[in-house]
BAFI-3210 file (N, C-alpha, C; in Angstrom, 3 decimals, decimal comma, padded with zeros to 6 digits):
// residues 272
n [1|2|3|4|5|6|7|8|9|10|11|12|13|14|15|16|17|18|19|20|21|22|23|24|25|26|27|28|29|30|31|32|33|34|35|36|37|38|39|40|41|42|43|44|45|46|47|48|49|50|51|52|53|54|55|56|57|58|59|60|61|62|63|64|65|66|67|68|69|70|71|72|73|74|75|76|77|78|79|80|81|82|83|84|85|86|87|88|89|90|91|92|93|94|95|96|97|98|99|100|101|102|103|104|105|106|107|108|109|110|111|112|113|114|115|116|117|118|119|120|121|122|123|124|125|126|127|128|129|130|131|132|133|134|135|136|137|138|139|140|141|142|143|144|145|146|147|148|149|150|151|152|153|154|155|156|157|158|159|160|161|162|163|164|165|166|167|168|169|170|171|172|173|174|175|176|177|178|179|180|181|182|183|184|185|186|187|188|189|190|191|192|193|194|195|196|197|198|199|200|201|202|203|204|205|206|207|208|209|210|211|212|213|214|215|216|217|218|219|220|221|222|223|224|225|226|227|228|229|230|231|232|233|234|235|236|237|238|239|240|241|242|243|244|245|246|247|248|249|250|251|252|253|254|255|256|257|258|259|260|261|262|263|264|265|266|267|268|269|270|271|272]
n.u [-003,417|-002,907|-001,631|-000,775|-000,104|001,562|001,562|003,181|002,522|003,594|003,348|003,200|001,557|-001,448|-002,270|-004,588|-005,540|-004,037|-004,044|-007,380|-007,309|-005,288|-006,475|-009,209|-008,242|-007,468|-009,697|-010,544|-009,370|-010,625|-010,470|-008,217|-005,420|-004,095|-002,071|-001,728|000,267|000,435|002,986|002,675|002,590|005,795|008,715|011,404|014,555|015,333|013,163|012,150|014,108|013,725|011,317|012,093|013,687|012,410|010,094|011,718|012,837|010,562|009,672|007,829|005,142|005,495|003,597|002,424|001,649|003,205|004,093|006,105|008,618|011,548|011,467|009,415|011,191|013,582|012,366|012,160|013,932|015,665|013,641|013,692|016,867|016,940|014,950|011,953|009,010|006,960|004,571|003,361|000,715|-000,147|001,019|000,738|-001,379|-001,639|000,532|-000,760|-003,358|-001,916|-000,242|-002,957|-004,425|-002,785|-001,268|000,744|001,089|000,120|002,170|002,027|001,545|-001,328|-003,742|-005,903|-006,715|-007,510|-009,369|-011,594|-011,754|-013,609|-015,890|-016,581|-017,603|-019,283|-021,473|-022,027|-023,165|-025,534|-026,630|-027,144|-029,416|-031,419|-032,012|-032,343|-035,084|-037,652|-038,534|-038,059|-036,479|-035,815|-033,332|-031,659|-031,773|-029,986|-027,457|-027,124|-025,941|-027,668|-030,620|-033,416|-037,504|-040,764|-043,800|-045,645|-045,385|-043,170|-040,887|-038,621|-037,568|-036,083|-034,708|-032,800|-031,628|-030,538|-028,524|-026,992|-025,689|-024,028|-022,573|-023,286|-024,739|-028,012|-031,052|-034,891|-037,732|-040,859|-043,662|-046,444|-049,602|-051,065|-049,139|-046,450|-043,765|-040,496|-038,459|-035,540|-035,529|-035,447|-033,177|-030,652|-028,272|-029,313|-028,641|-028,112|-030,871|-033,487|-036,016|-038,648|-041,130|-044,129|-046,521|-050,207|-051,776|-050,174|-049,279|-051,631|-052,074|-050,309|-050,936|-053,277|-052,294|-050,869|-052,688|-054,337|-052,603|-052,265|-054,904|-057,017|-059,427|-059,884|-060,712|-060,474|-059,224|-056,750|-055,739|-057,233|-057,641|-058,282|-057,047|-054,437|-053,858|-054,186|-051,723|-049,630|-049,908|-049,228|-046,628|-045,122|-045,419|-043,621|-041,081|-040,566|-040,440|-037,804|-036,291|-034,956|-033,790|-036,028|-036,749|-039,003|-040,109|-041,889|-042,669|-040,335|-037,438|-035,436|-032,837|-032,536|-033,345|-032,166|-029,363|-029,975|-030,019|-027,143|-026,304|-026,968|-025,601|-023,174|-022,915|-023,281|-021,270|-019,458|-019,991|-019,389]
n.v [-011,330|-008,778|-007,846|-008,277|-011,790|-013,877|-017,235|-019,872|-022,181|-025,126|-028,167|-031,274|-031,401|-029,782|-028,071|-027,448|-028,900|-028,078|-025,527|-025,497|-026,000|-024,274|-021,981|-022,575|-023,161|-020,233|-019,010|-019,321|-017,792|-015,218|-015,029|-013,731|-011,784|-013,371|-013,863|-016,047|-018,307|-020,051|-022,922|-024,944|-028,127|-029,071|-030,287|-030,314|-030,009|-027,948|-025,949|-026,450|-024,514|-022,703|-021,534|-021,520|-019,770|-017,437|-017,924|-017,803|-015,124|-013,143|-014,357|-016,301|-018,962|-022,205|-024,803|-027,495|-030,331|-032,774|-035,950|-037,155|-038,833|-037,673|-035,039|-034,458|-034,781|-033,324|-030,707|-030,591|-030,975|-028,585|-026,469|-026,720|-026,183|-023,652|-022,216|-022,367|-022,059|-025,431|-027,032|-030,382|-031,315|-033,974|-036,284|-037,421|-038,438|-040,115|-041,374|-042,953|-044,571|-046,015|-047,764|-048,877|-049,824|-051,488|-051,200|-049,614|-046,515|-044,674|-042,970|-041,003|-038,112|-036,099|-037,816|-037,212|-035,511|-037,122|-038,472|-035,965|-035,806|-037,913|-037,422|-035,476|-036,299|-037,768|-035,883|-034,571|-036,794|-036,690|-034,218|-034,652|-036,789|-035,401|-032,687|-034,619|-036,004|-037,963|-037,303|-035,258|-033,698|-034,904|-035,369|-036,209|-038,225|-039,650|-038,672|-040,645|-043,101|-044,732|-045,712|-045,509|-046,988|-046,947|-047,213|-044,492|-044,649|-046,943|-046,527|-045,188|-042,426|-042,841|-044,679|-043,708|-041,939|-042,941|-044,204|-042,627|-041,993|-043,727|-042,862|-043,184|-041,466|-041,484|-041,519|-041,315|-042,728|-041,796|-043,626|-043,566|-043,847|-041,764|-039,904|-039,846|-042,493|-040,833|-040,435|-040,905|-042,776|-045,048|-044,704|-045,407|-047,765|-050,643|-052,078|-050,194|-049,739|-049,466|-051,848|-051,323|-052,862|-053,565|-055,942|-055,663|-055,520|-054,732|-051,949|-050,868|-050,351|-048,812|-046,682|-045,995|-045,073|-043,000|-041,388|-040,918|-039,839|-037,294|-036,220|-036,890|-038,901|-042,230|-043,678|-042,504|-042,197|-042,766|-044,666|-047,253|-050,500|-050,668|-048,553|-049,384|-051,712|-051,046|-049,082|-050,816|-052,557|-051,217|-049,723|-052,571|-052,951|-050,983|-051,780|-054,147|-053,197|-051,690|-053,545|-054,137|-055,251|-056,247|-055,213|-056,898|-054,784|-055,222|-055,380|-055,097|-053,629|-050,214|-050,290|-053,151|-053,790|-051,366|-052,861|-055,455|-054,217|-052,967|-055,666|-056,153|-054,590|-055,111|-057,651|-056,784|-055,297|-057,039|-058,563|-056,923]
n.w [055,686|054,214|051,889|048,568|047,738|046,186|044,814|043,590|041,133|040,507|038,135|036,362|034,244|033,773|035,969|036,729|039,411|041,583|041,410|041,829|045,106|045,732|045,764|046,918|049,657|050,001|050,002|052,944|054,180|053,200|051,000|050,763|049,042|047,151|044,164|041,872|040,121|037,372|036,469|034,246|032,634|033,340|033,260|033,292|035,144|034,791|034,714|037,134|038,450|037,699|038,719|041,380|041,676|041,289|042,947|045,905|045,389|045,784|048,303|048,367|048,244|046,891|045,596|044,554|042,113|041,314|039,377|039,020|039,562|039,759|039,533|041,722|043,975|043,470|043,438|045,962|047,444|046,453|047,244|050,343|051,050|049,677|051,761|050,781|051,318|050,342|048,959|048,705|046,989|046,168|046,927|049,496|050,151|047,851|049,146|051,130|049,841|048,170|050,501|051,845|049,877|049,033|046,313|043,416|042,515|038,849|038,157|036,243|034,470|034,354|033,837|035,119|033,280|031,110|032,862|032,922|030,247|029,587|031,172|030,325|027,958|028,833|029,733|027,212|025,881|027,532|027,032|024,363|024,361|025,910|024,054|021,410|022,340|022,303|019,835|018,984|017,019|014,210|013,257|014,672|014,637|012,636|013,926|016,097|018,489|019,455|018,200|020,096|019,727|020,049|021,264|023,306|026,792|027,040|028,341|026,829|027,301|029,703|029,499|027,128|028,738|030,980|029,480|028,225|030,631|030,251|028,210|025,557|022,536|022,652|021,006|020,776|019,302|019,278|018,157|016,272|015,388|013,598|012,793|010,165|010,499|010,839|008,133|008,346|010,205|008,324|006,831|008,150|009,566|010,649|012,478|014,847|016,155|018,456|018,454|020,674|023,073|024,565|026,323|025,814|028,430|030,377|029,202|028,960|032,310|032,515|031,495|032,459|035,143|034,717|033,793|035,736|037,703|036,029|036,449|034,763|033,360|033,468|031,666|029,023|025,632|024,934|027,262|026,206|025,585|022,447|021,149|022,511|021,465|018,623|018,699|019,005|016,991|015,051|015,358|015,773|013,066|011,970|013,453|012,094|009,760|010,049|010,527|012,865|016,323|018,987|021,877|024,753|027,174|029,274|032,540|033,340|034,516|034,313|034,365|033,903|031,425|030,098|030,246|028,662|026,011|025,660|025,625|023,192|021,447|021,673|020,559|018,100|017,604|017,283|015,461|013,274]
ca.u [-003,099|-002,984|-000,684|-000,942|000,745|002,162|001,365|003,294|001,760|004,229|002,451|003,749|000,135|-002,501|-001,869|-005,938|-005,807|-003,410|-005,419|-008,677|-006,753|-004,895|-008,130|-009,990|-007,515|-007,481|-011,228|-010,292|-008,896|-011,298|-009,722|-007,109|-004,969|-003,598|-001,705|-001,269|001,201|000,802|003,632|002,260|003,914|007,245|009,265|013,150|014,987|015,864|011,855|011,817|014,832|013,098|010,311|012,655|014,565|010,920|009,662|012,635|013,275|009,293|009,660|006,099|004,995|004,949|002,497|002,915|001,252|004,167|003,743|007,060|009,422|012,469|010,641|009,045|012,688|014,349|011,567|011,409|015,895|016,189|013,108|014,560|017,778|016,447|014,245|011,329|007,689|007,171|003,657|003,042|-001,002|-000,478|001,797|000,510|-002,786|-000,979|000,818|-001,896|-003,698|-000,240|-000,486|-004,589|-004,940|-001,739|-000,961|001,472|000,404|001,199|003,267|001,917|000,831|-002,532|-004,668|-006,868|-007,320|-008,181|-011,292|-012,342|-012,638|-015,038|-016,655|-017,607|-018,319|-021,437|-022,398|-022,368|-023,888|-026,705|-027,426|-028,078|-030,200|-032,503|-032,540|-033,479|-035,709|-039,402|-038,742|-038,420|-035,617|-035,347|-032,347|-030,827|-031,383|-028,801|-026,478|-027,291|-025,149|-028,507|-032,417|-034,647|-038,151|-041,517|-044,907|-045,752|-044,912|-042,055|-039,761|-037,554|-036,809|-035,352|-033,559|-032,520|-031,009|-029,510|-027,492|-026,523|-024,900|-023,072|-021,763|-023,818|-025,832|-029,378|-031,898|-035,836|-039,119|-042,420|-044,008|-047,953|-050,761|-051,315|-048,077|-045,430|-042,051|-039,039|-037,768|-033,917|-035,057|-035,397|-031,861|-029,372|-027,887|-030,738|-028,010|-028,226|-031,670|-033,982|-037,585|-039,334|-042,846|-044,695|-047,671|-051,290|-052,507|-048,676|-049,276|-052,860|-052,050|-049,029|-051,643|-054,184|-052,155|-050,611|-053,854|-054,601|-051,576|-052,489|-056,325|-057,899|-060,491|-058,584|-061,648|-059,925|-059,078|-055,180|-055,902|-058,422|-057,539|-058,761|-056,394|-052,994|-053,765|-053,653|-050,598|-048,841|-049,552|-048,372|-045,583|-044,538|-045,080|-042,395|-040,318|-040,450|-039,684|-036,584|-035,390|-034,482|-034,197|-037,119|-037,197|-039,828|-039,967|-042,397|-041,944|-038,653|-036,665|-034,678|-031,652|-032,298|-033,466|-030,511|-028,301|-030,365|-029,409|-025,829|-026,017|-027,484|-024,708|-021,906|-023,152|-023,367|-019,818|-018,750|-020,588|-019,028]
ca.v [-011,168|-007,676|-007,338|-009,507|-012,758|-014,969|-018,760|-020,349|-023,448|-026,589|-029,529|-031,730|-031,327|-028,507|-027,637|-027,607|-029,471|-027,691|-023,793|-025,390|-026,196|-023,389|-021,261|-023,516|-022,775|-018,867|-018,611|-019,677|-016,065|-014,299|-014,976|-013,367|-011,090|-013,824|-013,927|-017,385|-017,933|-021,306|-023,604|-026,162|-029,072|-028,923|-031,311|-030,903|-029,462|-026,014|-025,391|-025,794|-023,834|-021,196|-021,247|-021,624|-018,312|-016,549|-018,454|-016,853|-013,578|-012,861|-015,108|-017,053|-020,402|-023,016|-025,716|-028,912|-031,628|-033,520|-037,486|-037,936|-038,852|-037,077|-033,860|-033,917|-034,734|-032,183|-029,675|-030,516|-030,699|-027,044|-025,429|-026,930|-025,542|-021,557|-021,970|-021,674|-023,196|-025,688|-027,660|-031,544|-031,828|-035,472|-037,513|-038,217|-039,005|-041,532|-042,792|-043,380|-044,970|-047,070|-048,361|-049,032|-050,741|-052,457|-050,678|-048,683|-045,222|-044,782|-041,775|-040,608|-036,953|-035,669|-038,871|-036,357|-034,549|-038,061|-038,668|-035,047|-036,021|-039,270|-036,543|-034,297|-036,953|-038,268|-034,768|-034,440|-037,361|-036,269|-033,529|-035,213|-037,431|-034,145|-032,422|-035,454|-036,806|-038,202|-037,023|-033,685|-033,449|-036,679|-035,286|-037,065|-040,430|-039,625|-039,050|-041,152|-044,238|-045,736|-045,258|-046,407|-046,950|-047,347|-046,523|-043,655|-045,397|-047,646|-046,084|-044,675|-041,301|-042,933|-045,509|-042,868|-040,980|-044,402|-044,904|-041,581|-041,906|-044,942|-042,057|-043,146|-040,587|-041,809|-040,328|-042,200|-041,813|-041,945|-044,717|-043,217|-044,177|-040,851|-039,647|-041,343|-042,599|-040,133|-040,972|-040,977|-044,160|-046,237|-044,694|-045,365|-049,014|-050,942|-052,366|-048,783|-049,158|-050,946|-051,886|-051,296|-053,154|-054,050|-056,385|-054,677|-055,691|-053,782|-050,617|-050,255|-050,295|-047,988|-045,636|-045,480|-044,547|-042,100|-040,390|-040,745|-038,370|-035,990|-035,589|-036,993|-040,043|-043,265|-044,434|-041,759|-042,956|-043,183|-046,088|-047,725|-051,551|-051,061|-047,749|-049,638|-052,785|-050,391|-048,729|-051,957|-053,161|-049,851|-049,771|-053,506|-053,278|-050,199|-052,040|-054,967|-052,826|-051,325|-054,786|-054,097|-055,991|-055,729|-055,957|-056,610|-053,855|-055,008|-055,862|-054,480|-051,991|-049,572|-050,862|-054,650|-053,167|-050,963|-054,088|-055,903|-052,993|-053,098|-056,800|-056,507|-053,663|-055,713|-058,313|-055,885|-055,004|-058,731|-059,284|-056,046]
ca.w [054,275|053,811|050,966|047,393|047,987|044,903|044,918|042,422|040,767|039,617|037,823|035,330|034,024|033,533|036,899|037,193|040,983|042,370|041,451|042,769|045,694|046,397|045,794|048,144|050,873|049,923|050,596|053,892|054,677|052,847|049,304|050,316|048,138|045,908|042,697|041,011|038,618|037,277|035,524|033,571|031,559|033,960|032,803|033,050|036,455|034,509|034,746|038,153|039,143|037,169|039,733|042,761|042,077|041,558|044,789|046,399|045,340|046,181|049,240|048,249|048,729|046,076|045,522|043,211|041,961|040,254|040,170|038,399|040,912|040,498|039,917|042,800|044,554|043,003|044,214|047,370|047,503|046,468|048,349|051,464|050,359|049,793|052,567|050,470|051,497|048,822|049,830|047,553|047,372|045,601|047,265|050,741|049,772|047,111|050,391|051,658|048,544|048,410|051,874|052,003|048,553|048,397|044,872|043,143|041,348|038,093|038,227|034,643|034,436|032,673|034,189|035,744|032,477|030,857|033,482|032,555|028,714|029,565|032,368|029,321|026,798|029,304|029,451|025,775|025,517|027,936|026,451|022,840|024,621|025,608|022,277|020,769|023,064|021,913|018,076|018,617|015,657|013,488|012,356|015,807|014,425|011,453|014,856|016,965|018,153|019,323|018,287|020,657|019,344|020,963|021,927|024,401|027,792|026,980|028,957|026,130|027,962|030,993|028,619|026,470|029,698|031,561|028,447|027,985|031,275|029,766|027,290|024,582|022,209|021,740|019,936|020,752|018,565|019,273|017,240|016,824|013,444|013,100|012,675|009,891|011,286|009,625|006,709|008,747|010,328|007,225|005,820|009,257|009,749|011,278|014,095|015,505|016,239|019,116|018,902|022,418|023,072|026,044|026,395|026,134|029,537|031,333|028,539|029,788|033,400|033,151|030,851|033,187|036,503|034,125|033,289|036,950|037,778|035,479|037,156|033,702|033,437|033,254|030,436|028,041|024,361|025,100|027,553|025,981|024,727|021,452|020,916|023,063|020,080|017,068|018,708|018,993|015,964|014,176|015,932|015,424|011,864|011,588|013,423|011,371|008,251|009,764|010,382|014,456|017,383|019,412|023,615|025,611|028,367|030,380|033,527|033,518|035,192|033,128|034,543|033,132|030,133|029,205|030,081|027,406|024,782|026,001|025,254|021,534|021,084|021,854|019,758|017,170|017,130|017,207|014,123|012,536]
c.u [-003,532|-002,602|-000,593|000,313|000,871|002,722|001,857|003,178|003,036|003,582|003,222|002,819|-000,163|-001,992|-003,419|-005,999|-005,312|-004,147|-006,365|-007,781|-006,169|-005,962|-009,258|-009,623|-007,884|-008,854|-011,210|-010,106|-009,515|-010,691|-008,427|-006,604|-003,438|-003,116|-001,424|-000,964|001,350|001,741|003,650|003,117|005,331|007,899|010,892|012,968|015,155|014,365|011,323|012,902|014,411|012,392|011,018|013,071|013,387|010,256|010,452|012,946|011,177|008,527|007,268|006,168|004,756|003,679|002,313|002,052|002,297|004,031|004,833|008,185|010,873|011,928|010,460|010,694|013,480|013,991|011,795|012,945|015,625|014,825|013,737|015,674|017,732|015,492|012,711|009,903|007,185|005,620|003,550|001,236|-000,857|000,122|001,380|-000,579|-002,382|-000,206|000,040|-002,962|-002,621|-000,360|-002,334|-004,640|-003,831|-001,069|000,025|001,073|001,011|002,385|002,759|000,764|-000,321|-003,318|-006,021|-007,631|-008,241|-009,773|-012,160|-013,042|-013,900|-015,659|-017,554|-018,374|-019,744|-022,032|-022,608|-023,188|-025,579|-028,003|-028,102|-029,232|-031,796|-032,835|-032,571|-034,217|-037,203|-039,520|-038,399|-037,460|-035,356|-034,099|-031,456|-030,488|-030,772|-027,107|-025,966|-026,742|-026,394|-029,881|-032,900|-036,240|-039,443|-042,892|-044,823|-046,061|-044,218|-040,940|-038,128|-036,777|-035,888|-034,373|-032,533|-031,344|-030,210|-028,565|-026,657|-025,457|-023,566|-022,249|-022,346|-025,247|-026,986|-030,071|-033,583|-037,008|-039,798|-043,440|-046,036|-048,400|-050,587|-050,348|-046,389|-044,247|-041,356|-038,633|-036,419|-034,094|-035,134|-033,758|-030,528|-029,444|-029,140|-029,828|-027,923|-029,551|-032,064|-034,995|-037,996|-040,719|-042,560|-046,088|-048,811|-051,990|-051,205|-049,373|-050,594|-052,699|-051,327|-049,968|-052,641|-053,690|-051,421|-051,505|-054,540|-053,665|-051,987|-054,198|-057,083|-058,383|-059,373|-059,476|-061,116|-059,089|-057,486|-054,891|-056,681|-057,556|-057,006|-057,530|-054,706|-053,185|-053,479|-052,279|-049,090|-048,704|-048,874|-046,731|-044,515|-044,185|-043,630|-041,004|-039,799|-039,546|-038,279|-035,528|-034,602|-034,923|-034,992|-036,753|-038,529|-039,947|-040,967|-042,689|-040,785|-037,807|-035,436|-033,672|-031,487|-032,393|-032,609|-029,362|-028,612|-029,934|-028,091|-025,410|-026,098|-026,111|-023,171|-021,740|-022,909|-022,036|-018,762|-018,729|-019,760|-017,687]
c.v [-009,782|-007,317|-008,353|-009,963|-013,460|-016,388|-019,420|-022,058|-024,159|-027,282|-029,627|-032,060|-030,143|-028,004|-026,618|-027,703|-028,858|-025,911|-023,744|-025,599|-024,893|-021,714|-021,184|-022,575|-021,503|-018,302|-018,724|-018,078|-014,898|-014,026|-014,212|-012,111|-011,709|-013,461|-015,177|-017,312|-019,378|-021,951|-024,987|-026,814|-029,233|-030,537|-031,800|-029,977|-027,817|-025,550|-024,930|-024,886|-022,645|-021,197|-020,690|-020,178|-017,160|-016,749|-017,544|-015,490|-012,547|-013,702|-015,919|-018,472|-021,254|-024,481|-026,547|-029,635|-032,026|-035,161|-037,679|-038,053|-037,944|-035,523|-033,498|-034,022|-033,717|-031,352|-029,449|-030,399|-028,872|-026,320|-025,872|-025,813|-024,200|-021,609|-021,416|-022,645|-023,905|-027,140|-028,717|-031,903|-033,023|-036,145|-038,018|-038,767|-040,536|-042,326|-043,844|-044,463|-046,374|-048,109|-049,175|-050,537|-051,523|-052,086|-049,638|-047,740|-045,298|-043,795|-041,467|-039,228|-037,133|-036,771|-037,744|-035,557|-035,958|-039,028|-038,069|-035,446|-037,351|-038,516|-035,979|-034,908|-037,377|-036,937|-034,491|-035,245|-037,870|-035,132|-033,415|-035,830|-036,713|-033,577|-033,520|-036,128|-036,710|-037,759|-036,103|-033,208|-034,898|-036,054|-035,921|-037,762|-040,596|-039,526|-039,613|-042,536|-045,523|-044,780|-045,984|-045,717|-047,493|-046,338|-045,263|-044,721|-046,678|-047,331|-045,764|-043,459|-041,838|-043,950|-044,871|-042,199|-041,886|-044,523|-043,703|-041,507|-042,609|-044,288|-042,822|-042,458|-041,378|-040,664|-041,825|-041,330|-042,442|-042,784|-043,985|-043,293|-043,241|-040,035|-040,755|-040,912|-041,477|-040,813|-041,496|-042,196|-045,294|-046,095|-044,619|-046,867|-049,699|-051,672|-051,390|-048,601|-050,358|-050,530|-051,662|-051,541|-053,454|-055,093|-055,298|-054,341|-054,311|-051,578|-049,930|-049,880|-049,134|-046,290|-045,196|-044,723|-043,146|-040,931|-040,262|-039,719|-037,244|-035,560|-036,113|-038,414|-041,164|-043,909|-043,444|-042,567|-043,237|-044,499|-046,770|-049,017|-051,670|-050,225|-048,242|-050,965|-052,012|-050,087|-049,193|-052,936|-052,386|-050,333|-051,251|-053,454|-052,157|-051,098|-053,222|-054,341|-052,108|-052,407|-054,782|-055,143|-055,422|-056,357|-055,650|-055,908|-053,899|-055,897|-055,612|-053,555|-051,271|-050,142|-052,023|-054,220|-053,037|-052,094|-054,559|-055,237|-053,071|-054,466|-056,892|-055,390|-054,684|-057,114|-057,609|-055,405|-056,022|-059,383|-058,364|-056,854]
c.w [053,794|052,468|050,215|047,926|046,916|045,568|043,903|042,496|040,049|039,360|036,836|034,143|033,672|034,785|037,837|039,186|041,621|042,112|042,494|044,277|046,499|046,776|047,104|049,673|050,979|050,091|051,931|054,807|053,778|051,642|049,627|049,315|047,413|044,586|042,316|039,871|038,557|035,954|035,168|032,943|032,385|033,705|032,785|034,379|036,235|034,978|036,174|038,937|039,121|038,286|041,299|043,157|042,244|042,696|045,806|046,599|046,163|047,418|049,296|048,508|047,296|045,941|044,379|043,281|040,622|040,735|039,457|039,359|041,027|040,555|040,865|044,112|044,521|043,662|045,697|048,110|047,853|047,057|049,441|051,365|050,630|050,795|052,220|051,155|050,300|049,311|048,569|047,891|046,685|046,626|048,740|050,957|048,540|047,824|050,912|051,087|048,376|049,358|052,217|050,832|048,535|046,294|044,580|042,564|039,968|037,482|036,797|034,882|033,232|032,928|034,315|034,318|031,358|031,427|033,002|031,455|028,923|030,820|030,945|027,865|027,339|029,188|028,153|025,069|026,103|027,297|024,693|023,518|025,182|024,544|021,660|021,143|022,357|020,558|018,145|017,381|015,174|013,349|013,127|015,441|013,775|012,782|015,445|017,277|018,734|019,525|018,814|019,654|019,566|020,791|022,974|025,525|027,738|027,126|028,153|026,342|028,836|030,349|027,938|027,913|030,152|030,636|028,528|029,314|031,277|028,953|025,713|023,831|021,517|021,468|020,298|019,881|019,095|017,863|017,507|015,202|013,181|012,703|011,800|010,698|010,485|009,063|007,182|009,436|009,894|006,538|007,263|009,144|010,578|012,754|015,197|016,270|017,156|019,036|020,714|022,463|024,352|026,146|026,892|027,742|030,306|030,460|029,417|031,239|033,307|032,591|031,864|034,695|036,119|034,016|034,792|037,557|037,081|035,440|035,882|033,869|032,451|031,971|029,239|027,018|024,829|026,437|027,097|025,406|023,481|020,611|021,200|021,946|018,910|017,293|018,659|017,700|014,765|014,651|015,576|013,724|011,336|011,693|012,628|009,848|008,490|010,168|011,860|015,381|018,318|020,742|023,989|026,444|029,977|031,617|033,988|033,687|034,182|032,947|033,715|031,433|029,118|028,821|028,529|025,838|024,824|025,153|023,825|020,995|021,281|020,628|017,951|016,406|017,129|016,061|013,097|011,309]
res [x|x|x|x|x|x|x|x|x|x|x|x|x|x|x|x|x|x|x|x|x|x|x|x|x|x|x|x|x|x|x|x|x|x|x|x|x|x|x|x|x|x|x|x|x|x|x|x|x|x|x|x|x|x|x|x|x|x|x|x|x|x|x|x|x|x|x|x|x|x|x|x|x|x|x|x|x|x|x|x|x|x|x|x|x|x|x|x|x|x|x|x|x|x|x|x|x|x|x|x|x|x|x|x|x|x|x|x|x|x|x|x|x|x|x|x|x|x|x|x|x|x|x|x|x|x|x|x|x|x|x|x|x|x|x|x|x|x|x|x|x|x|x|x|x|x|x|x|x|x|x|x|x|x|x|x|x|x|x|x|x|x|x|x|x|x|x|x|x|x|x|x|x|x|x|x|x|x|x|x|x|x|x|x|x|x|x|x|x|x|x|x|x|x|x|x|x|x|x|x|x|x|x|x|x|x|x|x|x|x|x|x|x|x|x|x|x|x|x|x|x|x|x|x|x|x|x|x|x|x|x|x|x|x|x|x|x|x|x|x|x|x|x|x|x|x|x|x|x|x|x|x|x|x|x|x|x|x|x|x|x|x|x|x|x|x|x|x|x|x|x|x]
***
């Protein structure tokens, strides 16, 4: 590949898969000295004749992802035809797919771009779940499609994150005496919101191997009994006043957990 070569792109789509794709390949030979010229949306036969005579006259190779059937018929007619190289990256892998599963495809362009959007909504809804993680902006919980709400070690980060993978933006606070709740989680719907407790005996344990990780004396006031009872009773009484359902957490793996939240959420929108 001495001399720029022109790859022209058909899709009845973005024409995304078929780029990375031909890209892919073109690293292969040292990138090459590519040009890609991609034609998106293709939709009637004039669109691709257009391509054919440009394929042609610049003797290049085409490269499709069309799932509409005569499209890709048509294509694959008239390169034959002009003798042009005309390569299908969908369809033999959807043979294949076809044949394996026992299923038909559904020939409907732009699927691929429909995964993307629920691809970028978990990430969007990951990265609320960092900027508002542990309080750091109440202003979350005015966002947020669920507040978790809890003591320090009631696994509201990793709840907070598990969900988020579910594509839902939480927002968790830190329930502590010395510190009041925000004002934003007395004025949001109280179905939006979950209590999170644990029994004192589980809190203490999980406090002390905690403070054991971080090289400090497991007799330190943040395990202490007397300190995981005030924090629990603070904490309960908030949640009492914002009128939330409260889980138990302990004993329980994030996974069951989240379910549990899942479950009060569904409920939630049953009742709506």
């Amino acid at each position: 590949m001495n001399q720029k070569e022109v790859v022209y792109i058909v899709s009845d789509s973005v024409g995304e898969t078929a780029e990375f794709v031909v890209k892919a390949v073109a690293s292969q030979f040292n990138g090459g000295q590519i040009e890609i010229r991609r034609n998106s949306y293709v939709e009637e036969i004039e669109d691709i004749e257009d391509v054919i005579v440009l394929a042609k006259k610049s003797q290049s190779i085409i490269a499709y992802t069309l799932v509409i059937p005569f499209l890709k018929s048509y294509l694959d007619l008239r390169a034959l035809e002009e003798g042009i190289y005309a390569v299908d990256l969908l369809n033999p892998l959807m043979d294949a797919f076809t044949h394996k599963f026992n299923k038909l495809p559904n020939q409907k362009p732009g699927l691929v771009r429909k995964l993307d959007d629920e691809y970028f909504r978990k990430i969007e809804a990951i990265e609320f779940a960092v900027k508002y993680d542990d309080g750091r902006d109440s202003r979350g919980v005015l966002r947020a499609d669920i507040v978790l709400m809890g003591v320090s070690r009631t696994s509201k980060t990793p709840l907070s994150m598990y969900l988020a993978h579910q594509r839902f933006k939480v927002a968790n606070v830190p329930l502590v005496p010395e510190v009041p709740a925000p004002d934003e989680l007395f004025e949001i719907p109280r179905r939006n919101c979950i209590g999170l407790t644990i029994s004192p005996e589980k809190l203490n344990e999980i406090r002390k191997e905690r403070l054991k990780a971080l090289g400090l004396a497991s007799q330190a006031n943040y395990a202490s009994f007397e300190r995981i009872l005030e924090e629990l009773d603070y904490a309960e009484k908030i949640m009492k006043r914002v009128g939330c359902p409260i889980i138990d957490v302990s004993n329980k793996a994030v996974e069951e957990t989240a379910s549990l939240i899942l479950d009060v959420l569904k409920k939630r929108e049953g009742n709506k």
